[in-house]
C-alpha positions in Angstrom: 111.1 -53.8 -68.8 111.6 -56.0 -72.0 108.5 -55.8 -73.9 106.4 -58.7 -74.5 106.4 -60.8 -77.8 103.6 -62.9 -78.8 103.6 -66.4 -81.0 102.2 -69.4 -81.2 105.2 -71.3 -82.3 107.5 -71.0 -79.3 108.6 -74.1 -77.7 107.3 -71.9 -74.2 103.6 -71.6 -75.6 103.8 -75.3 -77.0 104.7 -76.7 -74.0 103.0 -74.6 -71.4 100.5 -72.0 -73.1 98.8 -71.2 -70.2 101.9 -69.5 -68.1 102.4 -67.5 -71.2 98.9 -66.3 -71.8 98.9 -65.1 -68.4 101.8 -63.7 -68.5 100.2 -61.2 -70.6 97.0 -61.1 -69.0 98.8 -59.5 -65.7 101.1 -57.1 -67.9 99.9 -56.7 -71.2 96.0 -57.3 -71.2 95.2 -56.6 -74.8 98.5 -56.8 -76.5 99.1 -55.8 -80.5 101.6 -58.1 -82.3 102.3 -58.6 -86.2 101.3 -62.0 -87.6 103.5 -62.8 -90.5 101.7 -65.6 -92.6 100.7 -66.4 -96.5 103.8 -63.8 -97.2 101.7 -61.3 -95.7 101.4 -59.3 -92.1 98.5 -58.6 -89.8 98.0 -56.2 -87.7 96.9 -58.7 -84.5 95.5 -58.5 -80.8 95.8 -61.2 -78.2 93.0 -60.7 -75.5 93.5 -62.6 -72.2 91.6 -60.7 -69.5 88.1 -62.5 -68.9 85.8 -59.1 -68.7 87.6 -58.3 -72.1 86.9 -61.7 -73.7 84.0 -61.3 -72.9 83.5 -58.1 -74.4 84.9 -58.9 -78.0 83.0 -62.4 -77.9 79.9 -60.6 -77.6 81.0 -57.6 -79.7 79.1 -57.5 -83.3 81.6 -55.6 -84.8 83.9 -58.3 -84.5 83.4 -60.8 -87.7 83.9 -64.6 -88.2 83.8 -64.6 -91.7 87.0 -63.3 -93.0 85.3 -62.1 -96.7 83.9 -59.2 -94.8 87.0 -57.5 -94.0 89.4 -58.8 -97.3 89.6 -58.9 -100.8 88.8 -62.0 -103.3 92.8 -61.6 -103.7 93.5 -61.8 -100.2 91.9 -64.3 -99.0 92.8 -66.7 -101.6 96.4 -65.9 -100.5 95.1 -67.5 -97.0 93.0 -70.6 -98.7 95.9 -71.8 -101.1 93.3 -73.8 -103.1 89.0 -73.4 -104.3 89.7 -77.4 -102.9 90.0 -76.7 -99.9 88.1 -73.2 -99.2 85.0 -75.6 -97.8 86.9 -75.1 -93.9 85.7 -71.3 -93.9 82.1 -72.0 -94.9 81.2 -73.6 -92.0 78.9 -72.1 -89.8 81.3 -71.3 -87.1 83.1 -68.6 -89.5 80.0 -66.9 -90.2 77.9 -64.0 -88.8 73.9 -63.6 -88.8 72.0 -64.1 -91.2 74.3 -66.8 -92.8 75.1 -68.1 -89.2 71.8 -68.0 -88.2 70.2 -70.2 -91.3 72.8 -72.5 -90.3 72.8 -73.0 -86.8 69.2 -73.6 -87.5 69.4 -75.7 -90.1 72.1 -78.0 -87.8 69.8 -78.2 -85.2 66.7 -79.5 -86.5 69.1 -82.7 -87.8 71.8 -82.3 -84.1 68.9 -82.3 -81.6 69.2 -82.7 -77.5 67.1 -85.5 -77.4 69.7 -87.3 -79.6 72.6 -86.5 -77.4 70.3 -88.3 -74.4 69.4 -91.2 -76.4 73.6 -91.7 -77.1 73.7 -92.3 -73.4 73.7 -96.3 -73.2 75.7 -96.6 -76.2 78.7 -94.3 -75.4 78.1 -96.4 -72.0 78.6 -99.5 -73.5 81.9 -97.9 -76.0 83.8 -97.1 -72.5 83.3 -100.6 -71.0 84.5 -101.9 -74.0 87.8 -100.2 -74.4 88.4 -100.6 -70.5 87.3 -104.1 -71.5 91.1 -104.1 -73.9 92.9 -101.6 -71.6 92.1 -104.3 -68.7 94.4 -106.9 -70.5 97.5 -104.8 -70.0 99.4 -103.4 -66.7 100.3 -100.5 -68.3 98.2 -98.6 -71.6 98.5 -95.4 -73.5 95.1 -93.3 -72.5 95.3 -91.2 -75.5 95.3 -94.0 -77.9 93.2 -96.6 -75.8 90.6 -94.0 -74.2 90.6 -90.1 -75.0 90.5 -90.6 -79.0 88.4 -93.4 -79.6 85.8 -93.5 -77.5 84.4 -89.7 -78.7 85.7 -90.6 -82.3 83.4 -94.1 -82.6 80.4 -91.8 -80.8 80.5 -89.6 -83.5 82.2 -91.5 -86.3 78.2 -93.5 -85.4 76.2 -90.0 -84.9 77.6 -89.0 -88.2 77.2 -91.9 -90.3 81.0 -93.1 -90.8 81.3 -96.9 -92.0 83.7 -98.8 -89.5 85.8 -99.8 -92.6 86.8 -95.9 -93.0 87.4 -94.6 -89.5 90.8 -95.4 -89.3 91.6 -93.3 -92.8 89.4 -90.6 -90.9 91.2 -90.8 -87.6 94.0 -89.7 -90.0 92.3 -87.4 -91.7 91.7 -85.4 -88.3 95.1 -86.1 -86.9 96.8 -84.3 -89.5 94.3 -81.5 -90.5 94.4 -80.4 -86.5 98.7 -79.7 -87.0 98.8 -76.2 -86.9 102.8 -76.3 -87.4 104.4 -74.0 -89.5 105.7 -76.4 -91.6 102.9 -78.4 -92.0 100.7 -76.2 -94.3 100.7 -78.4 -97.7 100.3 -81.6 -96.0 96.9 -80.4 -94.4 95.7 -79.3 -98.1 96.4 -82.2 -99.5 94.4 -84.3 -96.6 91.8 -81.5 -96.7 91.6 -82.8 -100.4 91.0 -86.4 -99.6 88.9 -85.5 -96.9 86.5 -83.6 -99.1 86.5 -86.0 -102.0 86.1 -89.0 -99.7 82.9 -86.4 -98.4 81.4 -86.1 -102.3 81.2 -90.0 -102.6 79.5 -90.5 -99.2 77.2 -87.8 -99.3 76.0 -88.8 -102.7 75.8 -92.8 -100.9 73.3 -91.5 -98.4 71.4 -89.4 -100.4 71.0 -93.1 -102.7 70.4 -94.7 -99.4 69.3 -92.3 -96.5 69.8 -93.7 -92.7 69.1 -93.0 -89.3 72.8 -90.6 -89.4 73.3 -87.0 -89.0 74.7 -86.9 -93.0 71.4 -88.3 -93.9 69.6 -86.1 -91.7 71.8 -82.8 -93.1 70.8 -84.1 -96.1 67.0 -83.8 -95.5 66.9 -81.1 -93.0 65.0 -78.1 -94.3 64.1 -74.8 -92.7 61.4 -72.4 -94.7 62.4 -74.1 -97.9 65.8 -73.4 -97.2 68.3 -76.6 -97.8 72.0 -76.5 -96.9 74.3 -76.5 -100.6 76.7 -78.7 -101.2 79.9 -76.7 -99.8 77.6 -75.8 -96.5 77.5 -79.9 -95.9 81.2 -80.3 -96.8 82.0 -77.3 -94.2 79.5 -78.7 -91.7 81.2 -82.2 -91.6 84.5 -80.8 -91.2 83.7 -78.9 -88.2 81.5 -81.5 -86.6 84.5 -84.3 -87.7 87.4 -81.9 -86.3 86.2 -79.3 -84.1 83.7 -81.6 -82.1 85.7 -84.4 -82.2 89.3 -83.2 -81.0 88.0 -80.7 -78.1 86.3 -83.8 -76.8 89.4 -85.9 -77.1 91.6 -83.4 -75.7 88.9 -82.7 -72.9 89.1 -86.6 -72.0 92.9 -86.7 -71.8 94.2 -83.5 -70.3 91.4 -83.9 -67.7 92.5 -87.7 -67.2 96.2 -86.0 -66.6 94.9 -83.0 -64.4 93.5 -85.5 -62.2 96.5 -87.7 -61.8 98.5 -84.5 -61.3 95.9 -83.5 -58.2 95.4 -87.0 -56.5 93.4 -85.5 -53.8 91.0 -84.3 -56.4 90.8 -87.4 -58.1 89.9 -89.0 -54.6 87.2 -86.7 -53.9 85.6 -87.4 -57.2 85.8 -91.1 -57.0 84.2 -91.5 -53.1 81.9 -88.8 -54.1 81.0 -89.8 -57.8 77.8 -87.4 -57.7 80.5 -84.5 -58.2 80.7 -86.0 -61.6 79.3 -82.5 -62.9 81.0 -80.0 -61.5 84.5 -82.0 -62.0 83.8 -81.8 -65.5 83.2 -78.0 -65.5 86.3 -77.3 -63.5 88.3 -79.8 -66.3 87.0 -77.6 -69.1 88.0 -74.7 -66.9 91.1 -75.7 -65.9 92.3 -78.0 -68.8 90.8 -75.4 -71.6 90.8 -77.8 -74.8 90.4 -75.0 -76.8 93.5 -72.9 -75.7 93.2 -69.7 -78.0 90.5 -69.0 -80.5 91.4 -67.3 -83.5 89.7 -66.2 -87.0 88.5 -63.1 -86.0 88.3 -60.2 -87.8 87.5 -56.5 -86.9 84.7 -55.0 -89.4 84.9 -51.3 -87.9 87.4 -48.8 -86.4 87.2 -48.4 -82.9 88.6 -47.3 -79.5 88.8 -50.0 -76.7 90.4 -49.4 -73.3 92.8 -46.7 -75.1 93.3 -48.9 -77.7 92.8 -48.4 -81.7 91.7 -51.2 -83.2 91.4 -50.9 -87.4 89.2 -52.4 -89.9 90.8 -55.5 -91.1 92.6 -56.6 -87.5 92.5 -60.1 -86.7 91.0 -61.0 -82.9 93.1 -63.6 -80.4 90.4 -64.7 -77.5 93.2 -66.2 -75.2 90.6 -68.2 -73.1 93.5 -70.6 -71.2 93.8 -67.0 -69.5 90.8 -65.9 -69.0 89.5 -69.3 -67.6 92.1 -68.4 -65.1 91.8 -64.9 -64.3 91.4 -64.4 -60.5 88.9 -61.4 -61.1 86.8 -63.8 -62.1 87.8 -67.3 -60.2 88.8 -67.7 -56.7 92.2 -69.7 -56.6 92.3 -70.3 -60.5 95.2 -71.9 -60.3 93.7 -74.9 -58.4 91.6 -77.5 -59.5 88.7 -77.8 -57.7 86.2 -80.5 -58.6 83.8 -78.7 -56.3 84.4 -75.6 -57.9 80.6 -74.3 -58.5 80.9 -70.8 -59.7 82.2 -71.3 -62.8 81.3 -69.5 -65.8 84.3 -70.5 -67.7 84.5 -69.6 -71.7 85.6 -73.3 -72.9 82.5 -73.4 -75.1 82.9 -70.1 -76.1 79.5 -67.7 -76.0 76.5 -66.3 -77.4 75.3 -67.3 -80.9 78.6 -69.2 -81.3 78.0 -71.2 -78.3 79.6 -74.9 -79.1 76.5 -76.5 -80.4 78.1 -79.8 -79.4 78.9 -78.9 -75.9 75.8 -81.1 -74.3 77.5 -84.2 -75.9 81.0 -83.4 -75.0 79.8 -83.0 -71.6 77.9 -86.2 -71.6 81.0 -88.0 -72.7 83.6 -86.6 -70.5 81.2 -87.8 -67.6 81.0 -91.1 -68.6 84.6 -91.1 -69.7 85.8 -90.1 -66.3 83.4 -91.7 -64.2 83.8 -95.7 -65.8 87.7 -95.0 -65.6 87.7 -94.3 -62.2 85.5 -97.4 -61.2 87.3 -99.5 -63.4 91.0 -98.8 -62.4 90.9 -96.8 -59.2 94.6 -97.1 -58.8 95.4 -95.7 -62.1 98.5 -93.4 -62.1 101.0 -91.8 -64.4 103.7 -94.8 -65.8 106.8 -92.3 -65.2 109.4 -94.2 -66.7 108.0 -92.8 -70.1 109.7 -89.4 -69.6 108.1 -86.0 -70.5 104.8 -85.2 -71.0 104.4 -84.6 -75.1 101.6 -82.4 -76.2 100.5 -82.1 -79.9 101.4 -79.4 -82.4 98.5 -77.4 -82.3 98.5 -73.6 -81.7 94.9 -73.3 -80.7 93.6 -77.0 -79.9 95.8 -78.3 -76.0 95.7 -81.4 -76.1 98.5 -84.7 -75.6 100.4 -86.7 -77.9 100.4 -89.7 -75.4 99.3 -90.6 -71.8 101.3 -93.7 -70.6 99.9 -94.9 -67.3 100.1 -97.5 -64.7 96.2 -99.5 -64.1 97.3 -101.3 -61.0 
């Protein structure tokens, strides 16, 4: 039997990641491979099963924060500059205590009650871009729909002037390229990005407003105040990690339910289902494909398996979302679908702490599509389906359909 090999940069994982992470969740459940990156290798381990995500999701030996497990000199080989070493301060690469003080700190300034006042306003941004789409027989949904109706929600949450969103939309676009060839041309708009961060940050703490950069700003927990790097890092995950999930969420679930017309009929003569359609198109669609930046803090034995200090963790949840010891039929999409404890916003203290908006949005997204163009369907003279270079982040390049 020829042994499996594991990468990220295939054309087979770019263009269909999901048949190749279960490929290895039948025959090669937790699989060791040897990343080769920065002129270095590491010892790896892609885990696809849904019992073992779960286990190494909730396992505390397992770090986020790479300093715990390398040297100063090591892991300045893996952030090529001190300019842009702000991505891997974020709270989402940290463990307790620093996680803790963090998530804490975000959610005094990201609160629930703000995600339900955003209701009528991210209301009123779908009408108006179905408003623009409705002048044309034929529309890209990526660039007319998925991207900027959860970029202006937060681009206004956050406290981004309408003059800059377009440099930002750039900004994001590029940073999310995970290609192998791309690595200096996210540094450098990870620079601009940061320095375009120090002169509005120091604007709003000049002039404070009703925004979340304001509100970092002034947010304090037990005399505790976030740092300067902790609001760059905290911006850059908010921009990029809540921001392209939610856009890849509104268009791979926008193609799902083109591809499963019956499904898309149920949901629109039964527009109540609106919530459990949206759980089975983060099931099924899995914006976040493969998390990664994981690091192994202990020896230890799992299933047979010895896993050293220093190994880096793969969570392949586009297989575990599918794993038929824990889904019936998880190869179907099933907008009635009601157990469903899929792992699309990950778990425990790393929970997405933006998942109640993304949800919010997706329903609205979907919903005011469907009642604005029930006829919609995939325009096929544009050929093949092009998804974006991203190892970790599914989501499409464009989404040319037909509105009548």
């Amino acid at each position: 039997m020829t042994k499996l090999a594991f990468s990220v940069h295939t054309a087979e994982f770019h263009q269909d990641p999901h048949s190749v992470l279960n490929e290895f969740r039948e025959k090669d459940p937790i699989h060791f491979f040897e990343l080769k990156r920065f002129g270095a290798t590491y010892r790896a381990w892609l885990i696809t099963r849904y019992d073992d995500c779960l286990a190494f999701l909730k396992d505390n030996r397992i770090t986020r924060d790479v300093k715990n497990v390398m040297s100063e000199e090591q892991v300045a080989r893996i952030n090529s500059s001190e300019d842009v070493d702000f991505v891997s301060n974020h709270m989402l690469a940290k463990d307790a205590p620093d996680h803790t003080r963090l998530r804490s700190l975000v959610q005094k300034a990201f609160t629930p009650a703000m995600v339900v006042q955003m209701n009528p306003r991210i209301e009123e941004i779908a009408e108006g871009l179905l408003n623009e789409m409705e002048k044309q027989d034929e529309v890209d949904i990526m660039s007319s729909y998925a991207s900027p109706l959860p970029y202006i929600v937060l681009a206004e949450i956050i406290g981004i002037p309408a003059k800059d969103r377009e440099q930002f939309h750039q900004w994001t676009s590029a940073i999310v390229d995970t290609s192998e060839s791309n690595h200096e041309v996210t540094n450098r708009n990870l620079r601009e990005f940061k320095s375009y961060l120090a002169g509005l940050i120091q604007e709003k703490r000049t002039h404070p407003q009703n925004d979340m950069i304001s509100r970092l700003i002034s947010v304090e927990e037990n005399g505790d105040k976030f740092t300067e790097e902790e609001l760059y890092s905290m911006l850059f995950i908010l921009l990029v990690a809540g921001l392209e999930t939610t856009v890849n969420l509104i268009g791979s679930g926008v193609l799902a339910l083109l591809q499963n017309r019956e499904q898309m009929e149920l949901l629109k003569n039964q527009p109540e289902l609106i919530d459990t359609a949206v759980e089975e198109l983060l099931r099924y669609t899995t914006p976040v494909i493969l998390m990664a930046n994981r690091w192994v803090t202990t020896d230890f034995t799992y299933r047979d398996h010895q896993i050293l200090r220093g190994d880096m963790i793969f969570i392949g949840i586009g297989a575990a979302n599918r794993d038929p010891a824990q889904f019936e039929n998880p190869e179907t999409m099933d907008v009635t679908r009601t157990r469903n404890q899929h792992l699309s916003f990950g778990l425990g203290s790393h929970f997405c702490l933006g998942a109640p908006l993304a949800r919010l949005e997706a329903q609205i997204a979907f919903r005011a599509l469907l009642n604005r163009f029930p006829n919609i369907k995939l325009h096929q003279e544009y050929g093949e389906i092009q998804w974006r270079k991203n190892a970790f982040l599914r989501g499409l390049e464009k989404l040319p359909v037909s509105l009548l």
